[in-house]
N, C-alpha and C positions, 0 to 999 in steps of 0.2 A: 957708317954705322947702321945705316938704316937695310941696308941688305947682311946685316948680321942678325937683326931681328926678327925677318923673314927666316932664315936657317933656322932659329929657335922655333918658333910656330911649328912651321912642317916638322919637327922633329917632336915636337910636345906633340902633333895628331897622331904620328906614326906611335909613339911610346901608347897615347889612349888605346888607338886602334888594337893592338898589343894587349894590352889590358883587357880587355874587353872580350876578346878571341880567347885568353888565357883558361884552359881549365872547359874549353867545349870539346865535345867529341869531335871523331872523325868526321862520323856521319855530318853533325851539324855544320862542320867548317866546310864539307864539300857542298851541302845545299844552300849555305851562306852566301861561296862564292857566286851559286846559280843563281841564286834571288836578287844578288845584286846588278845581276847583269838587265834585270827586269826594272831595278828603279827601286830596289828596296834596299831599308839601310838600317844598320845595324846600331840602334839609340842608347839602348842600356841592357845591363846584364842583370836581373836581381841574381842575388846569392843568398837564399836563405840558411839558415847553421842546419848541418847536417843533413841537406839534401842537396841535389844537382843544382846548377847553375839553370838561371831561367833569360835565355835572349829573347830580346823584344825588337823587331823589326817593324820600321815603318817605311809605309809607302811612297813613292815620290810627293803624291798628294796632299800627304801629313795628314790626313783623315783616318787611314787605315790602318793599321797594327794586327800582327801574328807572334805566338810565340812558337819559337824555333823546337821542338822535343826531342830528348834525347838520341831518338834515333832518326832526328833529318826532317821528319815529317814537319807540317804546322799546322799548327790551332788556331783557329780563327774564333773559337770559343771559348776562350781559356776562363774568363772569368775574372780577369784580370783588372781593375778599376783602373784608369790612367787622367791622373788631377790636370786641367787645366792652366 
């Protein structure tokens, strides 16, 4: 039983990861992949109503955050408040 509940896990990250990616551009999904290869990782998406998706990547560090834009670039100034 207990290596069935491992299969579930990995599969509930894969479905988040999924989610998460759902609904970004090209652009973003290609400098995603790049950024990840540096140690950044992809936390949360906001979705506000009626505008684009907004990805928030953080750094290995956990100290530092960028938000992904539309067309790949990122913001390190976005203005973004992030709660503790």
């Amino acid at each position: 039983m207990r290596a069935m509940y491992g299969r579930e896990r990995r599969r509930s990250t894969d479905l988040d990861d999924a989610a998460l990616r759902e609904g970004l551009t090209h652009a973003q999904l290609d400098a995603l992949g790049t950024l990840e290869h540096f140690g950044w990782t992809l936390r949360f998406v906001r979705r506000p109503m009626f505008l684009d998706p907004v990805p928030v990547l953080f750094h290995r560090d956990g100290k530092r955050f960028v938000v992904l834009e539309a067309d790949g670039t990122l913001n390190e100034n976005s203005g973004l408040v992030i709660r503790e």
